[in-house]
C-alpha positions as a Markdown table, in Angstrom:
| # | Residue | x | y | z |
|---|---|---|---|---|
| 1 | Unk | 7.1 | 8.6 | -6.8 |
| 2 | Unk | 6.5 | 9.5 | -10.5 |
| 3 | Unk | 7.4 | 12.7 | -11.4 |
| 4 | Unk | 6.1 | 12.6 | -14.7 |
| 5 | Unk | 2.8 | 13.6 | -13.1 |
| 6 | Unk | 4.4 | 15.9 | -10.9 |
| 7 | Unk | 3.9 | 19.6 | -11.3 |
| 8 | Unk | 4.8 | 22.7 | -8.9 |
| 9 | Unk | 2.8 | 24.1 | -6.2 |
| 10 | Unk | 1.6 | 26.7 | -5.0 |
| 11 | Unk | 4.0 | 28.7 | -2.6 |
| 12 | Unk | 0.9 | 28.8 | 0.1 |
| 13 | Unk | 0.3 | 25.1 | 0.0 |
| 14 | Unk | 3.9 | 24.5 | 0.1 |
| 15 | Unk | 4.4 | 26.7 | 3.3 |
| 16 | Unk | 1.3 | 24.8 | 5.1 |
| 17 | Unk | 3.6 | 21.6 | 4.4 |
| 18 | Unk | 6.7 | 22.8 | 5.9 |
| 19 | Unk | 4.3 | 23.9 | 9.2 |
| 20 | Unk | 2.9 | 20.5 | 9.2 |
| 21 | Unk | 6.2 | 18.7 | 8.4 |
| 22 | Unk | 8.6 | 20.7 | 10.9 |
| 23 | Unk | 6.7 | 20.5 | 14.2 |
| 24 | Unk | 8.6 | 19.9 | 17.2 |
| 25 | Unk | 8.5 | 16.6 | 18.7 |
| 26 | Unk | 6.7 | 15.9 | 21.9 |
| 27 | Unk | 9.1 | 16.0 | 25.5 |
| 28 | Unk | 10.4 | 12.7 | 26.3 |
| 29 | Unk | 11.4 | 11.5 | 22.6 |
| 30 | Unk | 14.7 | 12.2 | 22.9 |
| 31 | Unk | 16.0 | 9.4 | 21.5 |
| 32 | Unk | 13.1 | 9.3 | 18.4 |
| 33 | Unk | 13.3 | 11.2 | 15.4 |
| 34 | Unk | 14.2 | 15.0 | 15.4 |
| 35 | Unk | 11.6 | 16.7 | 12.9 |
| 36 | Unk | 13.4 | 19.5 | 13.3 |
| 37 | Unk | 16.5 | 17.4 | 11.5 |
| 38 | Unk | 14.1 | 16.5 | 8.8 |
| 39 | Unk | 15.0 | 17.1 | 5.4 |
| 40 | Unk | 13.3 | 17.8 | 2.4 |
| 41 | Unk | 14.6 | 15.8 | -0.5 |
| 42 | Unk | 12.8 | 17.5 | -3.8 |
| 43 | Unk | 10.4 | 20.4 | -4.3 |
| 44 | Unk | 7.1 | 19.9 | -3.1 |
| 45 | Unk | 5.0 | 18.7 | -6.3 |
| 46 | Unk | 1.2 | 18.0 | -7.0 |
| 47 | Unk | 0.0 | 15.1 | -7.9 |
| 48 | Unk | -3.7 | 14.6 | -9.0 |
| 49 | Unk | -5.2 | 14.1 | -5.9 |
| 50 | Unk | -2.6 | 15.8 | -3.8 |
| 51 | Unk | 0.4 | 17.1 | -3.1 |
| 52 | Unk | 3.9 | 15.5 | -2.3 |
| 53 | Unk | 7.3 | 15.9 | -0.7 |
| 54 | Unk | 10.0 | 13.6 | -0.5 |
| 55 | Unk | 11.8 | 13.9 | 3.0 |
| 56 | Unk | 14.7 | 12.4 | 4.8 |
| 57 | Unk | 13.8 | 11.8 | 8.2 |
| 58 | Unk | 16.7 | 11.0 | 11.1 |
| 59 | Unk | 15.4 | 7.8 | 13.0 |
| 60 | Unk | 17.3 | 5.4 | 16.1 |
| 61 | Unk | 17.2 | 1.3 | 15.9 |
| 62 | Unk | 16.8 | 1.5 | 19.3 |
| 63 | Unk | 15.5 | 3.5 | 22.5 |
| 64 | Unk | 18.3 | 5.4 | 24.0 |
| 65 | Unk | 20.5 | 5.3 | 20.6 |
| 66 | Unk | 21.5 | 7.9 | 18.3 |
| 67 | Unk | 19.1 | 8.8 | 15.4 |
| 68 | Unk | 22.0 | 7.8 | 13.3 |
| 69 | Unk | 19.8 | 6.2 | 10.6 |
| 70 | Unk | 18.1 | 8.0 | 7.3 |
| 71 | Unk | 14.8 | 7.0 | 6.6 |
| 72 | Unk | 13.6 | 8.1 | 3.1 |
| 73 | Unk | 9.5 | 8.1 | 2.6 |
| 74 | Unk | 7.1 | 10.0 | 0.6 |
| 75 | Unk | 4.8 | 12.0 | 2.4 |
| 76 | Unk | 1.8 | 13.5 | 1.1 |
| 77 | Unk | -1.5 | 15.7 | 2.0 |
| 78 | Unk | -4.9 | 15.5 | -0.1 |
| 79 | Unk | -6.3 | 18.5 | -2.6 |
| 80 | Unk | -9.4 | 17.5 | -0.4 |
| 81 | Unk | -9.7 | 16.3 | 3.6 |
| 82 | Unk | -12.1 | 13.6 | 3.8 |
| 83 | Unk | -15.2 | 15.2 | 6.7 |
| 84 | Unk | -13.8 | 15.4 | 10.4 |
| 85 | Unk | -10.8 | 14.6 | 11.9 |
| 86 | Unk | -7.4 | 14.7 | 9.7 |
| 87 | Unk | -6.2 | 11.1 | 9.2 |
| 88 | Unk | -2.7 | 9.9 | 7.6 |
| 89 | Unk | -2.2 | 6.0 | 6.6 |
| 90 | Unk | 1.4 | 5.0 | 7.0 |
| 91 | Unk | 2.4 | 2.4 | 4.6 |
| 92 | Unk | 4.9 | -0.2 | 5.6 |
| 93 | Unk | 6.2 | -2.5 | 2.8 |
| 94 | Unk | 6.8 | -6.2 | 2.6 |
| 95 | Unk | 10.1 | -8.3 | 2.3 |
| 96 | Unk | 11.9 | -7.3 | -0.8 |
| 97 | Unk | 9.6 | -4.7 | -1.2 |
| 98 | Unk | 10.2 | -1.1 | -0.6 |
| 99 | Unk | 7.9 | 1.7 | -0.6 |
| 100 | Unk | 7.2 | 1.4 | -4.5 |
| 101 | Unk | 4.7 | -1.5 | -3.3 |
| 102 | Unk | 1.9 | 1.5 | -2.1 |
| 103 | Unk | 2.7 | 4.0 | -4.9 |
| 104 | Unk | 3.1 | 1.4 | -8.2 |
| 105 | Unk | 4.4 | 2.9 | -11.2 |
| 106 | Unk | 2.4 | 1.0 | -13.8 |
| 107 | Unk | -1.5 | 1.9 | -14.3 |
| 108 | Unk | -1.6 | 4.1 | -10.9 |
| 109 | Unk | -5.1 | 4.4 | -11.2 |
| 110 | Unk | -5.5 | 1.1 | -10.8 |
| 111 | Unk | -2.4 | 0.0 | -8.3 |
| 112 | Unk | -1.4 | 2.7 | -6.6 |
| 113 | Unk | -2.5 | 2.7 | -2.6 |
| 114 | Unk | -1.1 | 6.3 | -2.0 |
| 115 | Unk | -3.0 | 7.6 | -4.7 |
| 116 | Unk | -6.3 | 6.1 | -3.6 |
| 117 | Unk | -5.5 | 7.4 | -0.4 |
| 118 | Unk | -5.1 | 11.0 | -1.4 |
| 119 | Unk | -8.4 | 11.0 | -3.3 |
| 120 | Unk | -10.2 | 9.3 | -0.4 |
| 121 | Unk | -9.2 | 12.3 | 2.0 |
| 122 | Unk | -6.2 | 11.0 | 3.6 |
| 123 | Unk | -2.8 | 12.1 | 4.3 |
| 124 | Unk | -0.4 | 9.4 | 3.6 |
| 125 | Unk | 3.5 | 8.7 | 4.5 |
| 126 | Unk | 4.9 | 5.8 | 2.5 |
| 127 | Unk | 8.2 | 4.6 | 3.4 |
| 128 | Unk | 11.6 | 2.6 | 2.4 |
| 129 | Unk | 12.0 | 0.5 | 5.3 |
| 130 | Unk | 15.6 | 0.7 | 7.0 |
| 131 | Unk | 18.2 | -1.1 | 4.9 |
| 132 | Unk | 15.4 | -1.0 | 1.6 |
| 133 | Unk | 15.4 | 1.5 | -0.9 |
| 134 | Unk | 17.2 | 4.8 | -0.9 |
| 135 | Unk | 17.1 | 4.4 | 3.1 |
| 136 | Unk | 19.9 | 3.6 | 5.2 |
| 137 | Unk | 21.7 | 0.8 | 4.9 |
| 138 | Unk | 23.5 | -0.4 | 8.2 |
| 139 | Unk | 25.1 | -3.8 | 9.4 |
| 140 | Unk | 21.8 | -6.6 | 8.3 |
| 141 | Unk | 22.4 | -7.6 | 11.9 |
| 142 | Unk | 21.3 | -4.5 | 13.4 |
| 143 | Unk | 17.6 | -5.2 | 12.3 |
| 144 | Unk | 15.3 | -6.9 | 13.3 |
| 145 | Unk | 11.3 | -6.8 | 13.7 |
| 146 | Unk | 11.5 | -4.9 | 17.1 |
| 147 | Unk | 14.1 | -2.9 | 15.6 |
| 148 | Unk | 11.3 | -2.0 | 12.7 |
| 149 | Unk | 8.8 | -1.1 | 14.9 |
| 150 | Unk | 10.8 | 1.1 | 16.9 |
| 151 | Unk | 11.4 | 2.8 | 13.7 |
| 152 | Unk | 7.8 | 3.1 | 12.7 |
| 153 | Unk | 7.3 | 4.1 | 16.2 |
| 154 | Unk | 9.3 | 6.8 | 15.5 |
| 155 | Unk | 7.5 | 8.0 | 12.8 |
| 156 | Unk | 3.9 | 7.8 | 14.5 |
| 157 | Unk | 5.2 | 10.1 | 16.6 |
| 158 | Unk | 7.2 | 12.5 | 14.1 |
| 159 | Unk | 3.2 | 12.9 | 12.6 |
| 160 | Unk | 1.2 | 13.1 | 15.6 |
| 161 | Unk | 3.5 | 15.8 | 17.4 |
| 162 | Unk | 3.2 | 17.9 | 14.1 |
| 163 | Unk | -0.5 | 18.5 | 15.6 |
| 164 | Unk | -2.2 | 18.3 | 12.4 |
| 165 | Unk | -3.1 | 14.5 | 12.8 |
| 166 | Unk | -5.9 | 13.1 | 15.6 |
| 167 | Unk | -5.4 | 9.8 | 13.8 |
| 168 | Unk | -2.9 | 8.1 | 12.5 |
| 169 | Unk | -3.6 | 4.5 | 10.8 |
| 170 | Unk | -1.1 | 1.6 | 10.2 |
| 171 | Unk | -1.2 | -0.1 | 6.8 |
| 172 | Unk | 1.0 | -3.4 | 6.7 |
| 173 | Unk | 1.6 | -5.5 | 4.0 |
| 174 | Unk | 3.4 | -9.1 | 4.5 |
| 175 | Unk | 6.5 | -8.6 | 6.6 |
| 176 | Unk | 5.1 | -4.7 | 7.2 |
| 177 | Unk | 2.1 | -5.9 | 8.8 |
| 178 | Unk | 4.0 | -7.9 | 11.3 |
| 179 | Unk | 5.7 | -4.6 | 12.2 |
| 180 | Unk | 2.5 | -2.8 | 12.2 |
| 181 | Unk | 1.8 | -5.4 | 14.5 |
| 182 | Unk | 4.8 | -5.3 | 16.8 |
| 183 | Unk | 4.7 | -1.2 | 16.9 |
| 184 | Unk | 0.8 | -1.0 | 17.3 |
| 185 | Unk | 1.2 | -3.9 | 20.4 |
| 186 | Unk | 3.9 | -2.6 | 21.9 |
| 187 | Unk | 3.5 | 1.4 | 22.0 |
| 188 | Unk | -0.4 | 1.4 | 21.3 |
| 189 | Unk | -0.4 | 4.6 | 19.6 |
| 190 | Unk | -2.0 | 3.5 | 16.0 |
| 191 | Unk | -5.5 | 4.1 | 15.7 |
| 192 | Unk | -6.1 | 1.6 | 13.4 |
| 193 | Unk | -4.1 | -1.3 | 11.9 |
| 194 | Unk | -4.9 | -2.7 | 8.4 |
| 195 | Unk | -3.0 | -6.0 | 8.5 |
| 196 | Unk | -2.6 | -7.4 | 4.5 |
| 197 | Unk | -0.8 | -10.7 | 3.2 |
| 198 | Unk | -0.6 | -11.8 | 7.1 |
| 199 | Unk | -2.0 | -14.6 | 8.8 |
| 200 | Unk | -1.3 | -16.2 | 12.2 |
| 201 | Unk | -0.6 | -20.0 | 12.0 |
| 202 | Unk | -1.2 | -21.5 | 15.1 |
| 203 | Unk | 1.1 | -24.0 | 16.2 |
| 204 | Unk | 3.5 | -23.3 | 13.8 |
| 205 | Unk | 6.8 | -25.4 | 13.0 |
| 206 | Unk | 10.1 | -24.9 | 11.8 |
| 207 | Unk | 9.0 | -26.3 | 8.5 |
| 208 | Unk | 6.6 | -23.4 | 7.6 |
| 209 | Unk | 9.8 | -21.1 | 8.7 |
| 210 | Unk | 11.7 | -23.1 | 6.4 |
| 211 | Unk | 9.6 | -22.8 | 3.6 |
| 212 | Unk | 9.6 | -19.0 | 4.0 |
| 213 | Unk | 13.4 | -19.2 | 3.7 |
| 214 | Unk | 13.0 | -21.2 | 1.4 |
| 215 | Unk | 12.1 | -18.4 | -1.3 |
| 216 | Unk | 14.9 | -16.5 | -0.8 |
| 217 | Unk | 19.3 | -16.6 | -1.7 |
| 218 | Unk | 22.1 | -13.8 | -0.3 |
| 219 | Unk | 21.2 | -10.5 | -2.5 |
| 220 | Unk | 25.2 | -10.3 | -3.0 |
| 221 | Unk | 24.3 | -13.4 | -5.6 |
| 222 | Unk | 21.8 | -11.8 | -7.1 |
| 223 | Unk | 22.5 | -10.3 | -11.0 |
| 224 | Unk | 20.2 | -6.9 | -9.7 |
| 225 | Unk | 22.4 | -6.1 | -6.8 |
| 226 | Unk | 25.5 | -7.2 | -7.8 |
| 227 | Unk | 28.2 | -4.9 | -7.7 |
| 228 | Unk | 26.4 | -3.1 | -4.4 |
| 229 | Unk | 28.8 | -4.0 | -2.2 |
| 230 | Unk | 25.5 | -5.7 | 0.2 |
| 231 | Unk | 26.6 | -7.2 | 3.6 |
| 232 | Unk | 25.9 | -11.2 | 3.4 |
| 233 | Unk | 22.9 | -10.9 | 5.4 |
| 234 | Unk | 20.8 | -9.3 | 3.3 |
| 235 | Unk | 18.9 | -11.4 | 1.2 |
| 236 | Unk | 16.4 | -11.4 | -1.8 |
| 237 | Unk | 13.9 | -13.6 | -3.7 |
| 238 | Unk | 15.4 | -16.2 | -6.1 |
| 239 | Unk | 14.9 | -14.8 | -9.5 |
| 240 | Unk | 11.7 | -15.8 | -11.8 |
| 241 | Unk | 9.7 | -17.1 | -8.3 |
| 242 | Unk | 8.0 | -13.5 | -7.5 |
| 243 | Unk | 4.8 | -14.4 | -10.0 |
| 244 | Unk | 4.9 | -17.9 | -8.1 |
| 245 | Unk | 5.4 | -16.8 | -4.7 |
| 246 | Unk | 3.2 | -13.3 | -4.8 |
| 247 | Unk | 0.8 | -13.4 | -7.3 |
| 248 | Unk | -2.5 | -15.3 | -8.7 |
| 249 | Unk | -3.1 | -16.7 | -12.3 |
| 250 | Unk | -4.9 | -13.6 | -12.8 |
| 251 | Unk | -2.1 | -10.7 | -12.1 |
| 252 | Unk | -1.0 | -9.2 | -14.8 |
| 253 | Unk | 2.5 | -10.7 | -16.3 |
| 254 | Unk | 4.0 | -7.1 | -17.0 |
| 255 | Unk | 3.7 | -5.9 | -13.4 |
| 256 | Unk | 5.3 | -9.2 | -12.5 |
| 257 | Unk | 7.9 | -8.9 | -14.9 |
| 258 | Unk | 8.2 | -5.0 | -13.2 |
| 259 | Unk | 8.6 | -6.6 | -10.1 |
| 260 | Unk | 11.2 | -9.3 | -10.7 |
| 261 | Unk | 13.0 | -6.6 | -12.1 |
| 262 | Unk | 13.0 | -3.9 | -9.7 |
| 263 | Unk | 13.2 | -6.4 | -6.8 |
| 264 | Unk | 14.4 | -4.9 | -3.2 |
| 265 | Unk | 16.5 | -6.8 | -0.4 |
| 266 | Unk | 15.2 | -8.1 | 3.0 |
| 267 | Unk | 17.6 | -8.6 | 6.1 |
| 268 | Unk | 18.1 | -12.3 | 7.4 |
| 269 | Unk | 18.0 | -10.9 | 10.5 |
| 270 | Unk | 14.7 | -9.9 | 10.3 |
| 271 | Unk | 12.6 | -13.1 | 8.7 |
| 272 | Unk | 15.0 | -15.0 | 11.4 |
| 273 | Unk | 13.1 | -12.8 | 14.0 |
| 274 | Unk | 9.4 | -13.7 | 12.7 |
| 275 | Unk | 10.2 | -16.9 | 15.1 |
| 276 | Unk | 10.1 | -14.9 | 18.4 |
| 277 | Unk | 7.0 | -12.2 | 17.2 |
| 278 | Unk | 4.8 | -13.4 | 14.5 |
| 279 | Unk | 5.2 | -17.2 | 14.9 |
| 280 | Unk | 4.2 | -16.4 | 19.1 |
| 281 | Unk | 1.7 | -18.3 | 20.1 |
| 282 | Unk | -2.2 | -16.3 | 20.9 |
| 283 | Unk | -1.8 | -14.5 | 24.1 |
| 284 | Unk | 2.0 | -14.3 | 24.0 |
| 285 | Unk | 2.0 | -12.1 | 20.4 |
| 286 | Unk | 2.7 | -8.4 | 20.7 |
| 287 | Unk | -1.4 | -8.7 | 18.2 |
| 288 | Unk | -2.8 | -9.3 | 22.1 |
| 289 | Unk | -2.2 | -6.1 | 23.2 |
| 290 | Unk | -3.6 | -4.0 | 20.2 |
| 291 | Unk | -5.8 | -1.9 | 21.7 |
| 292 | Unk | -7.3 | 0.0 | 18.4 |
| 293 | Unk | -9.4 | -1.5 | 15.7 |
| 294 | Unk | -8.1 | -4.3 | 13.3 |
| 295 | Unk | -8.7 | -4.9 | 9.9 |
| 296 | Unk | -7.2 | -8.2 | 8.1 |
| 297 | Unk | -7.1 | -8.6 | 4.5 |
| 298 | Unk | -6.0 | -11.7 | 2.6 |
| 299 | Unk | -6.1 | -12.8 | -1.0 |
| 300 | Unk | -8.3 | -15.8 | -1.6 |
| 301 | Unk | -5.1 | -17.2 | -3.9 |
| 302 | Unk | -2.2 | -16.1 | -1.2 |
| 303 | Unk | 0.3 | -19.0 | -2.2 |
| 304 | Unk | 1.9 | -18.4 | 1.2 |
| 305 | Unk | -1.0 | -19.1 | 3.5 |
| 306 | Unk | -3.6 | -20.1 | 1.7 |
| 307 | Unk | -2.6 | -22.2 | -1.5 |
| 308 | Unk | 0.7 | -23.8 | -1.7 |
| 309 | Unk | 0.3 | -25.6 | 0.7 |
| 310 | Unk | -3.3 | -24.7 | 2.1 |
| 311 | Unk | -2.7 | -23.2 | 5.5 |
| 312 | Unk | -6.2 | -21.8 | 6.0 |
| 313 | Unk | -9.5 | -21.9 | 3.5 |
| 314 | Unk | -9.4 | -18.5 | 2.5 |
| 315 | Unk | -12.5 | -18.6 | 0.8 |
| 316 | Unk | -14.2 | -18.7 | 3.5 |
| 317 | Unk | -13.9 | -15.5 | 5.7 |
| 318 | Unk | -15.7 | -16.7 | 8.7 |
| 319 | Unk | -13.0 | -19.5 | 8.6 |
| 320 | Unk | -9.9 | -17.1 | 8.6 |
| 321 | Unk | -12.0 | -15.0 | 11.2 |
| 322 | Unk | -12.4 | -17.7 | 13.7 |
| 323 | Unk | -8.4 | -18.6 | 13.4 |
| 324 | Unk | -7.4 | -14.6 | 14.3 |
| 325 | Unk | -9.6 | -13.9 | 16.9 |
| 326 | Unk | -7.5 | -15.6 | 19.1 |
| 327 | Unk | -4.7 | -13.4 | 18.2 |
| 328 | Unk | -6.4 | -10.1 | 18.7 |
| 329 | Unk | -8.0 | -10.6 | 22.3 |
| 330 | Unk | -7.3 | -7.2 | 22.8 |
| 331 | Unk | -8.5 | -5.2 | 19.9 |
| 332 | Unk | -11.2 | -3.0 | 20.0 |
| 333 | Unk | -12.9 | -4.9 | 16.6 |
| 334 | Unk | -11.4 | -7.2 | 14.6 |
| 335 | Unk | -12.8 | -7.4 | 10.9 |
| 336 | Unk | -11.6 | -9.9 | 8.2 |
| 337 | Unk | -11.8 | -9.4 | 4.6 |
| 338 | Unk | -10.9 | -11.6 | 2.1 |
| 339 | Unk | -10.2 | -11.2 | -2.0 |
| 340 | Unk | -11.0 | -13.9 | -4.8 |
| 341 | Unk | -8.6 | -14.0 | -7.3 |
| 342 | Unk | -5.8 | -12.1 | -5.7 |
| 343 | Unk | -2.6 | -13.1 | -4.7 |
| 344 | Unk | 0.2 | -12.8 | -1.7 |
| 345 | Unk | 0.3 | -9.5 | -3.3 |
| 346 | Unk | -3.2 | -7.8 | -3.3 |
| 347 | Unk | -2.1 | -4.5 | -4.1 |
| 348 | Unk | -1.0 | -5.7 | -7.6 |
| 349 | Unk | -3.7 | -7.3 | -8.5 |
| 350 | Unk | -6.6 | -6.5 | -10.6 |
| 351 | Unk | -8.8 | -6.9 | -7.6 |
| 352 | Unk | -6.9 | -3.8 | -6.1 |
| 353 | Unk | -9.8 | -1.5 | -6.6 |
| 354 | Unk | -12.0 | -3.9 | -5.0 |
| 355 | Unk | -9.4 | -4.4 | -1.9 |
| 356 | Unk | -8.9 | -0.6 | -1.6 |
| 357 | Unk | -12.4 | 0.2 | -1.3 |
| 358 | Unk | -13.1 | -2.4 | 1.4 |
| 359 | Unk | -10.1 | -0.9 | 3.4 |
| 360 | Unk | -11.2 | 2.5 | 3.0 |
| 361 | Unk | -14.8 | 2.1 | 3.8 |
| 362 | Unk | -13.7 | 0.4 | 7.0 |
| 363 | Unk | -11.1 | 3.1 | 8.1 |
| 364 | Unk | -14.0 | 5.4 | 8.0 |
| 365 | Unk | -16.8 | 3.1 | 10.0 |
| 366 | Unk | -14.1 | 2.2 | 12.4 |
C-alpha cells in the first residue's frame, strides 16, 4: 500500500467500511475465519479511486482447526460502483511474490492491478499469502496448495457473508492461480476465475518439476532474509534470475531491479505439492470441476511456459486454447487471452494496461 497517496476519510465512508468489513459469518463456518476477530491494522485512507483499510483477518490451514493463523491483506471499496451488482476481485500472489505484485509501488498508474480495479468499479481484497509478507509465518511444512485454498476459501466466505458482495471473482497469478484453481474446484463458490502466468502441461514429467526447482535456493541463504530466523523450507529465487525467469526484453530494468530487491519467500512444501494438483492430468485436476466462467491470460514471452524451453506457441491463442479446454470441462466458458511482449510476469510489464483492460472487459461480459 503507499501511503504517500493516502489521505483520511470521511467518518461516514469509514463507518460503511466497518458494516461491510464486520458482518457475521454464515452458520456452519465454524472453523473459517471469524470477521468478528478481524482487525483493523491502520486508519481507513483514500486513495484516488477509492478507499482502503489494512486488516488482519484470523484464518485455519485446515477444516476443523483453529483459526490460529494471521492473514494480512488490503482491502479496498471504489469512490464509484461499477452498474449492477457489487463485485470484489481477490488477488492471490505468485511464488516469492506477496501482495505487493497487485498494488506495485513504481508508476501505479501504469502497474498497479488494485488501482485499476478501484477505478473500474470494483471492490478489491489483495492479500500476503500465509507464510509471505507481514502474514503469518508457521512451520513451511504446514502449507501446502490445499492448505492455500482453504485459506482463500476462507476469505470468499469472510466477503460474501458481509452481504455486500453478489460476486466475488478470483484473480491468480503463477502459483496463485493454481490456488484459485484448487479453491474455485473444490468449494465452487468463485464466480469467476482469472487464471495468469498458468498453463497446464499435459503429460508432464519430473523434468519440467525440476526445472521449476530449479530457480529457486533455501531463503535462510539468501543476503535479503538473512538474519530472519526462516525455517529451511522456505525458499526463494536465486539472486539476479528474476528479470530472466519473470520478465520479457521489454520490462523495464528498474522494476526488475525493485523486484530482485524486495523479493518474498515461497514454501517447498507448496511447489512440492504442484505434482499432485496442477501437474494432474485433465479430468483428474481440481480446473474440471470449476463451475463458473474462466479466463486465462498468458504473456506471449512467459520464459516458463512458453520460451525457455517452448512449452506451448503462445502466439497463437487458438493454440493455448485448444491445450486448456481439456482442463476446464466443467466451466461455464473458457476464454484465453494472450499478451505480446510480456513476460511470466504480466502485471509488470508495459503491456499491463493492455492485459488489465482485456481482464476487465471480460469480468463484465462474463
Amino acid at each position: 500500500m503507499r501511503f504517500v497517496r493516502f489521505t483520511l476519510i470521511p467518518s461516514i465512508l469509514l463507518s460503511s467500511i466497518f458494516v461491510c468489513a464486520w458482518g457475521s459469518l454464515p452458520a456452519g463456518q465454524a472453523d473459517a475465519a471469524s470477521t468478528a476477530d478481524a482487525v483493523s491494522t491502520a486508519d481507513a485512507v483514500s486513495v484516488a479511486y477509492g478507499s482502503c483499510q489494512s486488516v488482519r483477518l484470523p484464518v485455519a490451514l485446515a477444516p476443523g482447526q483453529p483459526a490460529s493463523q494471521a492473514l494480512s491483506a488490503t482491502y479496498c471499496q471504489p469512490l464509484a460502483w461499477a452498474s449492477g451488482q457489487h463485485e470484489v476481485d481477490v488477488m492471490t500472489p505468485g511464488a516469492t511474490y506477496n501482495s505487493a505484485y497487485w498494488n506495485w509501488p513504481q508508476d501505479p498508474s501504469l502497474y498497479s492491478y488494485l488501482d485499476k480495479t478501484l477505478q473500474a468499479g470494483r471492490a478489491a481484497f489483495d492479500y500476503d499469502r500465509i507464510g509471505t509478507g507481514t502474514s503469518s509465518h508457521p512451520p513451511s511444512d504446514q502449507i501446502t496448495v490445499n492448505n492455500e485454498a482453504y485459506v482463500l476459501h476462507q476469505i470468499v466466505s469472510w466477503l460474501r457473508s458481509s452481504g455486500h458482495y453478489s460476486q466475488v471473482n478470483l484473480i491468480g497469478h503463477s502459483l496463485g492461480s493454481v490456488i484459485s484453481i484448487q479453491e474455485a474446484g473444490i468449494y465452487q463458490d468463485a464466480s469467476r476465475v482469472v487464471v495468469t502466468g498458468l498453463l497446464h502441461v499435459p503429460n508432464v514429467g519430473l523434468g519440467f518439476a525440476q526445472t521449476l526447482l530449479s530457480l529457486m535456493h533455501v531463503a535462510v541463504l539468501d543476503r535479503e532474509f538473512a538474519g530472519q530466523g526462516l525455517a529451511p523450507g522456505y525458499v526463494t529465487t536465486i539472486p539476479g534470475d528474476r528479470g530472466r525467469d519473470f520478465y520479457s526484453p521489454s520490462a523495464d530494468p528498474a522494476v526488475i531491479s525493485y523486484d530482485e530487491a524486495h523479493k518474498d519467500i515461497v514454501p517447498l512444501s507448496d511447489l512440492v505439492g504442484l505434482a499432485t494438483t496442477w501437474a494432474l492430468p485433465a479430468g483428474q485436476n481440481a480446473a474440471d470441476s470449476i463451475t463458473a466462467p474462466v479466463l486465462v491470460v498468458i504473456g506471449q514471452q512467459d520464459a516458463i511456459f512458453c520460451t525457455d524451453p517452448p512449452i506451448l506457441d503462445c502466439s497463437v491463442p487458438a493454440t493455448v486454447l485448444a491445450s486448456e479446454l481439456p482442463f476446464y470441462a466443467g466451466a461455464a466458458s473458457l476464454t484465453v487471452d494472450t499478451i505480446p511482449g510480456a513476460g511470466h510476469d504480466i502485471a509488470l510489464h508495459p503491456s499491463a494496461g493492455q492485459s488489465f483492460a482485456e481482464i476487465n472487459q471480460w469480468v463484465t461480459t462474463h
